[in-house]
Backbone as CSV, one residue per row, in Angstrom:
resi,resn,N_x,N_y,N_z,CA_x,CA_y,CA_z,C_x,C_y,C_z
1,UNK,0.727,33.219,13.980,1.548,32.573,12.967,0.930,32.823,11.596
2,UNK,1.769,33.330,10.416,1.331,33.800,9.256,0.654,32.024,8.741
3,UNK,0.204,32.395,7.492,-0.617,31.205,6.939,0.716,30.945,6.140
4,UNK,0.821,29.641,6.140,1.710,29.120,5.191,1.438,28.761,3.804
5,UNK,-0.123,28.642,3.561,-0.901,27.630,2.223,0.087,28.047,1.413
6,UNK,0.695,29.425,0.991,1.069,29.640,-0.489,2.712,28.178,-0.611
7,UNK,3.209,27.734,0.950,4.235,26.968,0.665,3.783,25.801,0.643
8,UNK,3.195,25.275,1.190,2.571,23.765,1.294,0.840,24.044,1.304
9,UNK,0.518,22.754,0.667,-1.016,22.587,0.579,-0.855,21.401,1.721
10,UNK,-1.612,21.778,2.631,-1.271,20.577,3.539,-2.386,19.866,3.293
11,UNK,-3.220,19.816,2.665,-4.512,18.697,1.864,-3.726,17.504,0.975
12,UNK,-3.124,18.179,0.297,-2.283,17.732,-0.651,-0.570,16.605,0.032
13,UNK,-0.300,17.085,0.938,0.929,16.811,2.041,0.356,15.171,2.690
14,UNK,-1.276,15.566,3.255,-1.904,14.598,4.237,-2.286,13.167,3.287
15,UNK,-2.415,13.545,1.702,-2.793,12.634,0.730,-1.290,12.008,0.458
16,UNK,-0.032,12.603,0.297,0.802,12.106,0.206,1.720,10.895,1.097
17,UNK,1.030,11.580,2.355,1.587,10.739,4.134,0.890,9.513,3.768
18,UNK,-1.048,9.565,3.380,-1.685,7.926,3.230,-1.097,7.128,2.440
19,UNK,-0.143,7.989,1.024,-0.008,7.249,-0.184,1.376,6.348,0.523
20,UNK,2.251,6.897,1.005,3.205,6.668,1.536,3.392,5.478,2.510
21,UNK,2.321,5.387,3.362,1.878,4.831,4.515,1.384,2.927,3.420
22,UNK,1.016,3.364,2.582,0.598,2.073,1.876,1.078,1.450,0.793
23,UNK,2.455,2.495,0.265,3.179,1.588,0.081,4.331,0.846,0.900
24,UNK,3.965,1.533,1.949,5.054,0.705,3.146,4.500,-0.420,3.271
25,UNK,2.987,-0.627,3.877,2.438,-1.816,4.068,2.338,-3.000,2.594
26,UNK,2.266,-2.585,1.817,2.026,-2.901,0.680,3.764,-3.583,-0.222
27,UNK,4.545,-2.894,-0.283,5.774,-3.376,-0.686,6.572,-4.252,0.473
28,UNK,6.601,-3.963,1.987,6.812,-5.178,3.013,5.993,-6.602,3.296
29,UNK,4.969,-6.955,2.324,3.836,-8.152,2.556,3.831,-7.931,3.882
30,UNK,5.087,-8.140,4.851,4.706,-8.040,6.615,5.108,-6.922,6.604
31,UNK,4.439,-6.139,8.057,5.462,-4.916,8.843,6.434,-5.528,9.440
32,UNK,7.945,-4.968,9.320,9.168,-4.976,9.921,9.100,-4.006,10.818
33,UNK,10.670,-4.319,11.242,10.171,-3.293,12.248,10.519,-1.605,12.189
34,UNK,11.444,-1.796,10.456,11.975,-0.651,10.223,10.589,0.263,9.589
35,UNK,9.971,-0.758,8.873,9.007,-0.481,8.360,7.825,0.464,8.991
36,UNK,7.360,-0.627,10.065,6.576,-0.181,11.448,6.936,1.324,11.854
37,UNK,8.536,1.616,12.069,8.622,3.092,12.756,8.345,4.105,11.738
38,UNK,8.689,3.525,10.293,8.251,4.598,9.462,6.928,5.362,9.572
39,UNK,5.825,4.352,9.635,4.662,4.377,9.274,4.254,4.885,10.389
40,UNK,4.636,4.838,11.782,4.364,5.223,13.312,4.618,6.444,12.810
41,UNK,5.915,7.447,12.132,6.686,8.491,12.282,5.392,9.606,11.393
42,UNK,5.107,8.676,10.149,4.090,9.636,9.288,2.768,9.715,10.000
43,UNK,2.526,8.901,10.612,1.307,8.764,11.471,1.160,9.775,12.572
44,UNK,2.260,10.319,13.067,2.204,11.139,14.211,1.937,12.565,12.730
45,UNK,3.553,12.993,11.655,3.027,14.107,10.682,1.409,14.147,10.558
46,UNK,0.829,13.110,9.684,-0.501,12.951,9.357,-1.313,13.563,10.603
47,UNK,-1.387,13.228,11.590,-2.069,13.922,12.483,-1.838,15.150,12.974
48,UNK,-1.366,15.562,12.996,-0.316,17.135,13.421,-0.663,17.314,12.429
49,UNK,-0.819,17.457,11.212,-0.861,18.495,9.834,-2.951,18.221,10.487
50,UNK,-3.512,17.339,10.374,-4.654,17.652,10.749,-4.759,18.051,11.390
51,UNK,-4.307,18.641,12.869,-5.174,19.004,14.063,-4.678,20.662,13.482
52,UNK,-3.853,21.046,13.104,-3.181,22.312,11.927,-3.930,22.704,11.239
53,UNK,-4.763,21.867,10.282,-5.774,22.138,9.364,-7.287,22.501,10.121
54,UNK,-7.592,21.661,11.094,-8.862,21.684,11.734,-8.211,22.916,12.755
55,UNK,-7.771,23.287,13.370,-7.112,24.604,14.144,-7.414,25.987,13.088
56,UNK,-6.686,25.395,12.458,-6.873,26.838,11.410,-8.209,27.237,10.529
57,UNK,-9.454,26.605,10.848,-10.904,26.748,10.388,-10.851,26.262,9.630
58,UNK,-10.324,25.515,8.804,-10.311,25.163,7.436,-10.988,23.940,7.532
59,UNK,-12.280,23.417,8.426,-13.399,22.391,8.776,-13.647,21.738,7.424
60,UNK,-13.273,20.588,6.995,-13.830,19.766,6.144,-15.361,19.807,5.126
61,UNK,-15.335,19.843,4.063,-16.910,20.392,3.701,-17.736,18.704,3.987
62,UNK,-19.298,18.631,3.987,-19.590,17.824,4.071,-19.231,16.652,3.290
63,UNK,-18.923,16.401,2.224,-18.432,15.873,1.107,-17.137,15.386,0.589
64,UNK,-16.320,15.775,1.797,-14.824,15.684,2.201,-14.455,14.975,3.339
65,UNK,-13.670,14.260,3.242,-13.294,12.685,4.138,-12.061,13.399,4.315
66,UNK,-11.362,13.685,5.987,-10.360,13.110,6.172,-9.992,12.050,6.942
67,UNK,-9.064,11.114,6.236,-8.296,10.118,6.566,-7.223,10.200,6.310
């Protein structure tokens, strides 16, 4: 499979899924339950774009957190 980086930065994609993820929690005070599947749905992306990133050598430098 060709490299995609020049269409998506998926560093950049995985920062967008956390940002996303907290304003769900964050604008619902509770999880609903519409809420809940959202955050389940980016949660599965978020991981799949990592195991993508860590697949493709692109190993985290020491100094680099993913979450």
């Amino acid at each position: 499979m060709k490299n995609l980086e020049p269409y998506i930065n998926i560093r950049e994609e995985m920062e967008m899924i956390k940002e996303k993820q907290q304003d769900l929690v964050l604008s619902a005070g509770k999880i609903t339950n519409e809420a809940g599947r959202e955050a389940w749905r980016l949660q599965i992306v978020w991981e799949y774009l990592r195991d993508k990133l860590l697949l493709d050598n692109e190993t985290p430098s020491k100094n680099e957190y993913l979450n």
